[in-house]
C-alpha positions as CSV (number, residue, x, y, z in Angstrom):
1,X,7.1,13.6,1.2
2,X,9.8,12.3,-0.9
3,X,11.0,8.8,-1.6
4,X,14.3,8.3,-3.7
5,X,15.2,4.8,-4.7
6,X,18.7,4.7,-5.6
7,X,19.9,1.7,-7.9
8,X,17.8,-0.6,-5.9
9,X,18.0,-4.5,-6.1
10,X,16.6,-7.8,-5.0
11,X,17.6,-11.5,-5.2
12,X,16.4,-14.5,-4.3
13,X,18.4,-17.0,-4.5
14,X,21.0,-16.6,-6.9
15,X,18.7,-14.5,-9.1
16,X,17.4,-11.0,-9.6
17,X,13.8,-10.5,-9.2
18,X,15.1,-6.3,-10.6
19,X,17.8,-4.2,-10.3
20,X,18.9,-1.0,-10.8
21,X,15.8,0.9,-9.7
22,X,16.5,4.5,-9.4
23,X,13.3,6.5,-9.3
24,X,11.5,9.4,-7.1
25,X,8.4,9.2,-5.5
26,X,6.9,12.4,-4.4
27,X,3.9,13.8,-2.5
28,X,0.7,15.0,-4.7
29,X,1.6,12.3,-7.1
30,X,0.3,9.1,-7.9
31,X,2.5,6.1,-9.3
32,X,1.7,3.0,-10.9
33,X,3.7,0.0,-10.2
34,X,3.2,-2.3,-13.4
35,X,3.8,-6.0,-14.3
36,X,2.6,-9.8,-14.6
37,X,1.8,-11.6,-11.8
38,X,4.9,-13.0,-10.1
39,X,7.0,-9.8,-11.8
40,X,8.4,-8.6,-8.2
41,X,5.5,-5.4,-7.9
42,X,5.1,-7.1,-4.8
43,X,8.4,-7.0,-3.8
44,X,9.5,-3.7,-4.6
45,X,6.7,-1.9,-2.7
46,X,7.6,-4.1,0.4
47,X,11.5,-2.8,-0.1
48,X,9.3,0.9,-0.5
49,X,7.3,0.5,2.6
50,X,10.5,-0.5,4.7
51,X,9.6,-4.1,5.4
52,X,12.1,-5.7,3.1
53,X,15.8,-4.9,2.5
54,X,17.0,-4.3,-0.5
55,X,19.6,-6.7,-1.8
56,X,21.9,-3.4,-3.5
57,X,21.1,0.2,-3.5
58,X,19.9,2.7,-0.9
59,X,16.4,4.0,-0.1
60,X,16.0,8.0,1.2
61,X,12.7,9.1,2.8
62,X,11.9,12.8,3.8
63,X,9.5,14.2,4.9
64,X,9.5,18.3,5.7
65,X,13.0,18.3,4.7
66,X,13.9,16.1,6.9
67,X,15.2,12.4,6.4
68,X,13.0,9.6,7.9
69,X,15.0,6.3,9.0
70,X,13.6,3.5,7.8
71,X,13.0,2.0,11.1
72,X,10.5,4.8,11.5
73,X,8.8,5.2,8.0
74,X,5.7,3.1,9.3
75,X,4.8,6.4,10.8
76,X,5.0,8.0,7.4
77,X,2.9,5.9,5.5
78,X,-0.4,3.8,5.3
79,X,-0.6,0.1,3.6
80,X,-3.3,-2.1,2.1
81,X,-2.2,-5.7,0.6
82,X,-3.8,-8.8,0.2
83,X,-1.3,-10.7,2.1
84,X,-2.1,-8.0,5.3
85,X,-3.1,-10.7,8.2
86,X,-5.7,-8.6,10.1
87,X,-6.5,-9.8,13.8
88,X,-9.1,-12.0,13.0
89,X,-10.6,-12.5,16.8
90,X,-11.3,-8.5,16.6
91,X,-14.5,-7.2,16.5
92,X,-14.6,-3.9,13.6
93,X,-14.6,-1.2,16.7
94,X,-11.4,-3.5,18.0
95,X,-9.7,-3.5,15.0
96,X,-9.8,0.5,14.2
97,X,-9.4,1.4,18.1
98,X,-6.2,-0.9,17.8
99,X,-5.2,0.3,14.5
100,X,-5.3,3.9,15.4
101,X,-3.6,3.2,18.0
102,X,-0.4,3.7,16.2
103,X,-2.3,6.2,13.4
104,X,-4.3,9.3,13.7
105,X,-7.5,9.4,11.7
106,X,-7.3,11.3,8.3
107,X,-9.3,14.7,9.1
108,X,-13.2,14.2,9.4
109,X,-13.0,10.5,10.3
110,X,-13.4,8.8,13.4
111,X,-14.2,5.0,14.3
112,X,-18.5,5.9,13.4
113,X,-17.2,7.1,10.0
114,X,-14.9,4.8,9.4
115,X,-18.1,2.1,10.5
116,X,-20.7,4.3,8.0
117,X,-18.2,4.3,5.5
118,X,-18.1,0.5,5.3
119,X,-21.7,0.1,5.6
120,X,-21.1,-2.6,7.8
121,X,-22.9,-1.4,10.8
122,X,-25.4,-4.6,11.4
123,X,-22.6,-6.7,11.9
124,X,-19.8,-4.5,13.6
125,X,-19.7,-6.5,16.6
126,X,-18.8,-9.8,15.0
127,X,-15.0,-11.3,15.2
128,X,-13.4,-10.6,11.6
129,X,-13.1,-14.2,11.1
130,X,-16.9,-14.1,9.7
131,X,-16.4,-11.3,7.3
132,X,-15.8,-12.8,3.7
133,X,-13.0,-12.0,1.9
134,X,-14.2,-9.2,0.1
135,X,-15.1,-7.7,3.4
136,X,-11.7,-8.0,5.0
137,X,-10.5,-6.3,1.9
138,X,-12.9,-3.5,2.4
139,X,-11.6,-3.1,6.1
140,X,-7.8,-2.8,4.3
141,X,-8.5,-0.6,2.4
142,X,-10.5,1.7,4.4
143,X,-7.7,1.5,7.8
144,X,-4.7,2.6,5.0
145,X,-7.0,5.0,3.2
146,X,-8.5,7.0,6.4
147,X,-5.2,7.2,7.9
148,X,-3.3,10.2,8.3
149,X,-0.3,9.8,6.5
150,X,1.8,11.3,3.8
151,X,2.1,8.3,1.9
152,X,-0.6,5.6,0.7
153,X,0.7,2.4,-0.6
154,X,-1.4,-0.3,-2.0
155,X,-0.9,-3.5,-3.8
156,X,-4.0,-5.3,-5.8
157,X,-6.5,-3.2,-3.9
158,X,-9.8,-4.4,-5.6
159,X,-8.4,-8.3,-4.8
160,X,-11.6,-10.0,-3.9
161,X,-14.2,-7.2,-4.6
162,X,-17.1,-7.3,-6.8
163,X,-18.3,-4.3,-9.7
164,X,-20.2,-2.3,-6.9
165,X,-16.7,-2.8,-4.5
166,X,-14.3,-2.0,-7.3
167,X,-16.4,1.5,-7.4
168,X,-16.6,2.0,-3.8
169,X,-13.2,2.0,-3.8
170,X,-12.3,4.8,-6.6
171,X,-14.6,6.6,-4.7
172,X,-12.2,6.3,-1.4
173,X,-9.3,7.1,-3.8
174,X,-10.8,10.3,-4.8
175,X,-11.6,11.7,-1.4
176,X,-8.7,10.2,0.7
177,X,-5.8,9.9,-1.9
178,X,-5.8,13.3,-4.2
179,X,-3.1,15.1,-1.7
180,X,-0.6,12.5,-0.9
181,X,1.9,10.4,-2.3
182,X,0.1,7.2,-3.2
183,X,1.6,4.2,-4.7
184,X,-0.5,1.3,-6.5
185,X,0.8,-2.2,-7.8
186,X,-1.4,-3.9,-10.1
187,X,-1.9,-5.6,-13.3
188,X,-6.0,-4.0,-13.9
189,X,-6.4,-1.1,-15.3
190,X,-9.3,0.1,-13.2
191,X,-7.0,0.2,-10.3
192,X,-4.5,2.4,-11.4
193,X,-5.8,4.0,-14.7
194,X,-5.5,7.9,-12.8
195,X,-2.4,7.3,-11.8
196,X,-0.1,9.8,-13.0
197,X,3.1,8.4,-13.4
198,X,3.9,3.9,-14.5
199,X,7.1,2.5,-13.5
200,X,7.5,-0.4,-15.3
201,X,8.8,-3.8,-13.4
202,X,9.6,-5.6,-16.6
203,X,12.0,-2.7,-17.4
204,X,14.1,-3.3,-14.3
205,X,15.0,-7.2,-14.8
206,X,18.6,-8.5,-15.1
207,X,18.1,-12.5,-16.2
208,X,21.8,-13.4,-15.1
209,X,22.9,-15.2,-12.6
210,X,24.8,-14.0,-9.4
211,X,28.4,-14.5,-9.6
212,X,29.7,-16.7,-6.7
């Protein structure tokens, strides 16, 4: 899979959060989206997944030589943010049976693996609303990771997870991410420190103000 970003832009207001982003994403690859908190990392991998427009510039997916509209790119890809409201009434088995609903299971998994995986087996049957936050994050990350997509895009994955979480889940990155195209924002090392490629938010700003 391929993702091109060409000259892409945001504002909000009458400001640029960037512009000018022309870069290439591809399968087999991982990329590092860099910057301070507030930078736009945030924003620019929700204009990547498809659930933002850009304010300028165009955005090509393919996939088997084949261009994706953006309508459909959920398909393509997998995501894990902090800001991902999961259906809190849901017991775990609900909330995978209704995620892969719209996903197929990443080869070797199915809803008991994905439970074993967690550990979380003593308390699968409780509503999500009593897992603690570091939980819930665990659940993100393990949906997007044991999905069967091309493309894995994450944004402050180890948000809310402890020393023994933060290793649990380079473990997941090295069995479920090493053949596709995955995509991490961040500001910790630890996160992103195999990544093979950084694009650098900071490098991308224009401080001026929109003409009227």
């Amino acid at each position: 899979m391929k993702i091109n970003l060409e000259n892409i832009g945001r504002r909000f207001n009458r400001e640029w959060i960037f512009r000018s982003v022309t870069y290439q994403f591809d399968t087999g690859s991982s990329y590092a989206i860099l910057g301070a908190n507030g930078s736009g990392k945030s924003t620019l991998l929700q204009i990547i997944a498809g659930s933002l427009t850009p304010s300028e510039g165009h955005i090509i997916y393919n996939d088997d030589h084949k261009n994706i509209d953006v309508e459909n790119i959920y398909q393509h890809l997998a995501l894990s943010t902090p800001y991902l409201e999961l259906i809190e009434e849901f017991s775990l088995p609900e909330l995978v049976d209704f995620h892969f609903s719209f996903k197929n299971y990443h080869k070797g998994i199915d809803r008991q693996a994905l439970t074993d995986l967690l550990g979380f087996a003593k308390i699968r049957n409780k509503p999500l609303r009593h897992f603690s936050s570091g939980m819930k994050q665990r659940v993100k990350l393990a949906l997007a990771m044991c999905s069967d997509t091309p493309a894995l895009l994450l944004d402050e994955p180890t948000a809310n997870l402890d020393k023994q979480g933060v290793l649990w889940y380079q473990d997941l990155v090295s069995r479920f991410a090493s053949d596709r195209l995955l995509i991490i924002c961040s500001n910790q090392e630890h996160e992103y420190e195999f990544c093979d490629h950084r694009l650098q938010v900071m490098d991308y700003k224009d401080f001026s103000k929109i003409n009227r």
